[in-house]
C-alpha positions in Angstrom: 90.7 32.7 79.6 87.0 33.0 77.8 88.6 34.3 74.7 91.1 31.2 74.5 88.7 28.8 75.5 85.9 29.9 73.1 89.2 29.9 70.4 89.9 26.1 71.3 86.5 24.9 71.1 85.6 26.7 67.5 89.1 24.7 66.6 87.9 21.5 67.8 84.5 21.9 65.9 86.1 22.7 62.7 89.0 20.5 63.1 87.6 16.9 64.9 91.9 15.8 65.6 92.2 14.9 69.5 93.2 17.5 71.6 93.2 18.2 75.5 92.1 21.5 77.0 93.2 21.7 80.5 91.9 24.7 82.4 93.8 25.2 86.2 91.7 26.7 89.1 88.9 26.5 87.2 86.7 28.2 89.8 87.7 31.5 88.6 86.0 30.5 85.4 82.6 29.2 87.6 82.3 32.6 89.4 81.2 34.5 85.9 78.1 33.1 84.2 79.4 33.8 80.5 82.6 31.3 81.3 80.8 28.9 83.7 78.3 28.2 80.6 81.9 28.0 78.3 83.2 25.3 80.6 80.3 23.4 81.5 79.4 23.4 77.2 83.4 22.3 76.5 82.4 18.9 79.3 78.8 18.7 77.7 79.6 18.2 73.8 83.7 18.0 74.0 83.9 14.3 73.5 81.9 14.3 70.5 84.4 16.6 68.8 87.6 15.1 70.3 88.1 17.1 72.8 89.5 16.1 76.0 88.5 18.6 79.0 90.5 18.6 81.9 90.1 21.3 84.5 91.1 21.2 88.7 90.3 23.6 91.2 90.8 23.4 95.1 87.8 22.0 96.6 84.3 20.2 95.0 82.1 22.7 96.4 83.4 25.3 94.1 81.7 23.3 91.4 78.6 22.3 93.4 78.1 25.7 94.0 76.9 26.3 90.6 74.4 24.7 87.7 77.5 25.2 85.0 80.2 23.9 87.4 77.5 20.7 88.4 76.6 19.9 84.4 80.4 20.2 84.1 81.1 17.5 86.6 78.2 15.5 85.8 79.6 15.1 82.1 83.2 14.2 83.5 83.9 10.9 82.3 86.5 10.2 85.5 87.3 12.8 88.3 90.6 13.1 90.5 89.5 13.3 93.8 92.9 14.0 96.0 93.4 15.1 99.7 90.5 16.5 101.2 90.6 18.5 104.3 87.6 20.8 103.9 85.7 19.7 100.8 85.2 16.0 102.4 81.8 16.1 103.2 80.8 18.5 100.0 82.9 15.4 97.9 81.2 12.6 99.7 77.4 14.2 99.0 78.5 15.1 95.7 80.1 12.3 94.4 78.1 9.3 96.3 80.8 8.5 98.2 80.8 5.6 101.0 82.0 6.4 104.7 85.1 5.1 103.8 86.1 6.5 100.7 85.2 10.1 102.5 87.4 9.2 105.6 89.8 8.1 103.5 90.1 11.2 101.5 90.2 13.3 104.7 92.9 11.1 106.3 95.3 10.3 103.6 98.6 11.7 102.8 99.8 14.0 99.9 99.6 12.5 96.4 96.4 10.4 97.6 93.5 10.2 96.7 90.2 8.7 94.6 89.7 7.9 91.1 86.3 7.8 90.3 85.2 6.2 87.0 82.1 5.0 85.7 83.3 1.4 86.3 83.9 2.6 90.0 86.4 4.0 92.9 89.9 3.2 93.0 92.5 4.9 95.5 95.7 5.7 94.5 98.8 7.4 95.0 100.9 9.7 92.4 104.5 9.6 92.6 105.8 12.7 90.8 109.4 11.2 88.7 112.8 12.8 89.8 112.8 15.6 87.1 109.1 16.6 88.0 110.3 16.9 91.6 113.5 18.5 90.2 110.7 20.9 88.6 108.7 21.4 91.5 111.9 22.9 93.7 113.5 19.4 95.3 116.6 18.1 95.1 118.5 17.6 91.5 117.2 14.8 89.6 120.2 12.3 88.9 122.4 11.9 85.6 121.2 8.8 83.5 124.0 6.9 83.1 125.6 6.8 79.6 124.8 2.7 79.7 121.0 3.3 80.3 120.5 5.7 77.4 122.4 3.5 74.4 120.3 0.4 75.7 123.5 -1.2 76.7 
């Protein structure tokens, strides 16, 4: 993951077109130092090449846990914040949340969750589309009807 990383963020300094590097359970990334500094440098200067850094891991503390994974989050312009079971209280110390925003994120369902911008907090829910579910192992997503796709 260091090696592709390190090869998409040479790319983006030579070549400034906008791009988005998304990294998936990034904590196996914060557990090394050499790829914790790689991920907390892509959030640092990213933007200013036009580089879009997305990365999500299980719970916040996996973050907290280290100076890389906090100068990572700390140079996220928005953060996802869904259901929290365990990493509520780690969330709410991290991320300045109120009482309420931290109870919600412990009480609400699947797909729920806190968007936390600069501008503030908003909850919200994501509703996956019929093919994503289709994707994820549910039921068949319905034929568009012939009408629908000419526009008719």
């Amino acid at each position: 993951m260091w090696l592709v990383g390190n090869h998409v963020w040479k790319l983006a300094k030579r070549d400034r077109r906008k791009r988005i590097f998304s990294m998936d359970e990034v904590a196996s990334l914060l557990a090394y130092e050499e790829s914790a500094a790689l991920v907390a440098e892509l959030y640092t200067l990213g933007r200013a090449y036009g580089l879009s850094v997305w990365s999500m891991l299980q719970l916040p503390g996996d973050y907290t846990a280290t100076h890389q994974g906090r100068r990572a989050l700390d140079n996220a312009h928005t953060k996802l914040l869904l259901h929290q079971t365990k990493g509520a209280l780690q969330a709410r110390e991290h991320f300045d949340l109120s009482d309420t925003e931290a109870r919600y994120l412990e009480g609400c369902g699947q797909g729920r969750g806190l968007l936390l911008t600069q501008r503030g907090n908003v909850r919200l829910e994501i509703l996956p589309s019929p093919l994503e579910l289709e994707l994820m192992g549910g039921p068949p997503a319905l034929p568009v009807p012939e009408e629908a796709r000419s526009g008719a």
